[in-house]
C-alpha positions, 0 to 999 in steps of 0.5 A, spaced: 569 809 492 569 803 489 566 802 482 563 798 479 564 793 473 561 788 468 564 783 464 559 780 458 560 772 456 560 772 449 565 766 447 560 760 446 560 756 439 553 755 439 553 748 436 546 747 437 544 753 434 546 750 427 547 756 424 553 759 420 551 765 424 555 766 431 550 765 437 549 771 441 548 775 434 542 771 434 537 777 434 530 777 438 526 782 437 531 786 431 537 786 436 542 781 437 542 777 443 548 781 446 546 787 443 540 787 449 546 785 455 549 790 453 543 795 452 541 794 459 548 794 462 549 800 460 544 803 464 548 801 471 553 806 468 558 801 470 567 804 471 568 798 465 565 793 461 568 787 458 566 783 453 569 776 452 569 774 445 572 768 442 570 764 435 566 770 431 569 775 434 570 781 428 562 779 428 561 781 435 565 787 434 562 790 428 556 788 432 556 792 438 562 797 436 566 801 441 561 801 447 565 796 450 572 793 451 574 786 448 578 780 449 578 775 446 578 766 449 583 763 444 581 756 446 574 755 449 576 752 456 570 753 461 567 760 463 571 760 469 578 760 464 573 766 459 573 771 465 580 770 467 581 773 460 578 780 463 584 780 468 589 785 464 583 790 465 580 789 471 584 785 475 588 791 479 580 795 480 577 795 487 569 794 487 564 790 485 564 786 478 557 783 474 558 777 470 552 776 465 552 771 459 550 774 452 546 769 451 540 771 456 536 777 452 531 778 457 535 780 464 533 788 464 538 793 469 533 793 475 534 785 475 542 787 476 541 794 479 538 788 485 543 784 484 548 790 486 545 792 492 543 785 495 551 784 494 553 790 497 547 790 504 550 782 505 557 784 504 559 777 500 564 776 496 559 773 492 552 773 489 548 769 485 543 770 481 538 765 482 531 763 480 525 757 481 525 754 474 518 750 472 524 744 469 531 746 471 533 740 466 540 743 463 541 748 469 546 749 474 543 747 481 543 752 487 544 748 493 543 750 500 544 747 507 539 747 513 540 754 514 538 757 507 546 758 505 548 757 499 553 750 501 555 750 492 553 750 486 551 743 482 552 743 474 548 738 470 553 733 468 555 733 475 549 734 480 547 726 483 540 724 482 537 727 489 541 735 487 538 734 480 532 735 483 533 742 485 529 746 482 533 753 484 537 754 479 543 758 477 542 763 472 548 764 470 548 772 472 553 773 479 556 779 482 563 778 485 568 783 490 572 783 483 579 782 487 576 776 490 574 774 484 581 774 480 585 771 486 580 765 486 580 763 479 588 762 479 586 757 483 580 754 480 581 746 476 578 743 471 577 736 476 570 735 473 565 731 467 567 736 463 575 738 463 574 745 464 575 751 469 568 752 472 567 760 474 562 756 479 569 753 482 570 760 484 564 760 490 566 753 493 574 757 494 571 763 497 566 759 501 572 755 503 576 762 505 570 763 510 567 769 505 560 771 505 557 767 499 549 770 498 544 769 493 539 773 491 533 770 488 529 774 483 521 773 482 521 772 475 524 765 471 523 767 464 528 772 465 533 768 466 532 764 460 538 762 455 538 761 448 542 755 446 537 753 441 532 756 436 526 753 440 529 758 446 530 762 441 523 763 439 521 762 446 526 768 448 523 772 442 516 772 444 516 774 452 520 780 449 515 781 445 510 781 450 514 786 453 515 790 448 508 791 446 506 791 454 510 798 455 507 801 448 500 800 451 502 803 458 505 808 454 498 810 451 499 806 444 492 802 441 494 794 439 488 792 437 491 784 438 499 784 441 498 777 440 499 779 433 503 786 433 510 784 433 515 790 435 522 791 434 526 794 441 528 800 438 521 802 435 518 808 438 511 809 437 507 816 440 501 817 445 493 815 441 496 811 435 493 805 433 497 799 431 491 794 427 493 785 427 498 783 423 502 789 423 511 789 423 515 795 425 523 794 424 530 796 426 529 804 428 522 806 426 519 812 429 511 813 429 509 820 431 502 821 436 495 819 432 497 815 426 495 809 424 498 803 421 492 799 418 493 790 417 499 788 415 503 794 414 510 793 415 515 798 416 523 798 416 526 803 419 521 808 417 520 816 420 512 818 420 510 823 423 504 826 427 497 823 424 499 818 418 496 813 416 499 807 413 493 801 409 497 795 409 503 798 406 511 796 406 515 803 408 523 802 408 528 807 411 523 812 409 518 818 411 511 820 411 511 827 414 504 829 418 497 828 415 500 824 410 497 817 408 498 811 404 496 805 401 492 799 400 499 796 398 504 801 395 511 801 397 515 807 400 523 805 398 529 808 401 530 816 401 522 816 399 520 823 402 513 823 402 511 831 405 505 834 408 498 831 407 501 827 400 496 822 399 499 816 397 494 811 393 494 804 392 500 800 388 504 806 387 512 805 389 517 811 391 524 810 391 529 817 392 524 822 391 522 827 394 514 829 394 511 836 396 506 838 400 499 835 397 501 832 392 497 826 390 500 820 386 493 816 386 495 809 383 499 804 379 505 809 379 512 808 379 516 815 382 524 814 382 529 818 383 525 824 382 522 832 385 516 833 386 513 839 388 506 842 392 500 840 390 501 836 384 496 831 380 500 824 378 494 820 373 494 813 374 499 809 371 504 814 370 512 812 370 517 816 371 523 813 367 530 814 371 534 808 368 538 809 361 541 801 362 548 804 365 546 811 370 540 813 373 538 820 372 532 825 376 526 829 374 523 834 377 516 837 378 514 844 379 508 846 383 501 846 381 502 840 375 498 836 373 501 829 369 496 826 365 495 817 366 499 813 363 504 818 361 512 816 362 516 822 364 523 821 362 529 824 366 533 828 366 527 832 364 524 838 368 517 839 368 516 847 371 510 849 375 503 850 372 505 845 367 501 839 364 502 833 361 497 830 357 494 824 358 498 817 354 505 822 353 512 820 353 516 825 356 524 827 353 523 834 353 523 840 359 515 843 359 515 850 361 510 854 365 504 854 364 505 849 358 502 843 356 507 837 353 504 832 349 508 827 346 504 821 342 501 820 335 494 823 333 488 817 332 487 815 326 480 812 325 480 807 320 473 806 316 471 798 315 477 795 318 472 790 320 471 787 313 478 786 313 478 780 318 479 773 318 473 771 321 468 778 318 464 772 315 463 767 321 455 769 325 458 769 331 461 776 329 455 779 326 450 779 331 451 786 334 449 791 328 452 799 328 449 804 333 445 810 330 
């Protein structure tokens, strides 16, 4: 049975992107733009995938690992030149290759999955993928004879003004036989505006040969945008986006404004949750069913589980466990574990610690490097000091403990269960069970300090007189 093959184009400098970073590693929506090609190539579950690579090579590789095979275009001689590179890897292969740019981050596997199957039922040596495009300045124009047949394939710098004005457009996408494929770029030259080996050459050899050339024109444009540039970089974000937050939504997911719910790709969200206005959810966030994630809330790579709820709070590389809250602004750092039914309040920050079930830490707190039991009361303002300047140590808090505000707890120190701290203490020392740890100077009231001011005299600090 013949198989299947894709080859990915990802050579391109990007000059207009002017940027240090390589183009397809431009991300859209937390992926880079390759990284959503190849995503939605490896739904087609194809025999081979080739990606072509040249300047930021190491960076794609690092990039998108071991899910394909590379080669490399030493020198940018034109698509057609780039696809020749693959020939060491598919040139000897039987079936059917899908060529696609790392550049067009919107085109989804069913698009290609109809490509494959228009190809295979016009049994043509190849297949455009083409589109209507609203302004197809910049496009390769798609020309067709009387009958409807593709006659060529115009680029821009070469198209005369009346096939400049085409607005059917190559996108850039093809399926080829891949054999005819290879046999046809030996004989591609680079005769052109530009100097270079033109993959669209290729049609013009197979057509000359009397092969079947199709084109199969899909119903949506923005599909097939590429992204030279930021502007289309920006363009390219949002359809994704719209995308993205539409699926949730048919999902059973509550965005009170998608317009201003922004999504990356690989967030999963569970049925019943709410997702307020102005909300960012990052890299490889999970969110379980019935939380809620209140305005301006960003989360990086976070796990909740069922009925959290988020108020207008940064969680990275975090997890809330279920029935958990927090916020109005606190911040959840990496390796915090916050556990059932905690309850998080405003202007705290967790960082490597673990909380146990119930235990609630109200306000102005800092825990860092810390273990916290079950049902725990952490007082406003209490700082658990984990740096000594050179290394950084860990406390631990046993259940059913009580820290009084404004108490600093000073690892390496271990609080047992059903210990108290009092209120305004510094804490070096273990306190054991059931024991009570205070550590600050008695109050001493001292008696007319008052007539020892600078200014006792002045009227204006005689005007109260002493309480009976």
């Amino acid at each position: 049975m013949a198989g299947k093959y894709t080859i990915i184009m990802a050579a391109g400098k990007g000059t207009r992107m002017k940027s240090k970073l390589y183009k397809v590693l431009h991300p859209v929506c937390g992926k880079p733009m390759v990284d959503h090609v190849l995503s939605q190539v490896e739904r087609l579950h194809p025999a081979t995938i080739v990606t072509v690579v040249g300047h930021g090579a190491e960076a794609v590789e690092d990039a998108l690992g071991d899910r394909t095979h590379y080669v490399v275009q030493e020198q940018q001689l034109g698509t057609g030149h780039a696809v020749l590179q693959a020939e060491p890897l598919l040139g000897d292969k039987t079936g059917m290759t899908l060529i696609a740019s790392g550049d067009t981050p919107l085109f989804t596997a069913e698009t290609f999955e109809k490509l494959f199957a228009y190809h295979q039922d016009k049994g043509a040596k190849a297949t455009i993928l083409t589109a209507q495009a609203p302004d197809p300045t910049g496009y390769g124009r798609i020309i067709r004879n009387d009958l409807g047949t593709v006659q060529k394939i115009v680029e821009q710098k070469d198209a005369t003004p009346e096939e400049a004005r085409v607005s059917e457009i190559n996108t850039g996408v093809y399926c080829f036989d891949n054999q005819a494929l290879f046999a046809a770029l030996h004989q591609v030259t680079n005769d052109n505006a530009q100097g270079e080996y033109y993959l669209t050459d290729v049609i013009e050899i197979l057509k000359r040969q009397g092969s079947v050339i199709a084109a199969y024109q899909m119903p949506d444009f923005n599909e097939s945008m590429g992204v030279n540039d930021r502007v289309a970089l920006a363009a390219a974000t949002k359809v994704m986006q719209q995308r993205i937050n539409e699926a949730h939504m048919r999902a059973g997911v509550t965005l009170i404004d998608p317009a201003t719910t922004y999504i990356d790709a690989d967030v999963q969200i569970g049925a019943d949750t709410v997702i307020e206005p102005g909300v960012y959810l990052k890299g490889h966030t999970v969110i379980g069913e019935d939380c809620v994630i209140g305005t301006h809330s960003e989360l990086v790579d976070a796990t909740l589980e069922d009925r959290v709820r988020v108020t207008s709070s940064t969680i990275e590389s975090a997890i809330m466990r279920a029935g958990s809250n927090i916020g109005p602004n606190s911040h959840l750092r990496p390796q915090a574990d916050i556990g059932p039914d905690v309850h998080i309040g405003n202007f705290v920050e967790v960082k490597n610690a673990t909380l146990g079930a119930r235990t609630k830490v109200g306000h102005l707190t800092y825990v860092g490097d810390a273990t916290l039991g079950s049902d725990i009361n952490v007082g406003c303002g209490v700082v658990f000091v984990n740096y000594d300047g050179v290394k950084k140590w860990h406390a631990t808090v046993g259940d059913h403990s009580f820290i009084g505000s404004n108490s600093n707890i000073i690892a390496p120190v271990t609080l047992s269960d059903h210990s108290f701290v009092a209120a305004g203490s510094t804490i070096t020392d273990d306190v054991p069970f059931h024991a009570m740890g205070i550590a600050r100077a008695r109050q001493t009231n001292k008696p007319d300090f008052w007539a020892r001011l600078p200014l006792a005299d002045a009227p204006e600090w005689n005007e109260s007189t002493p309480q009976d």
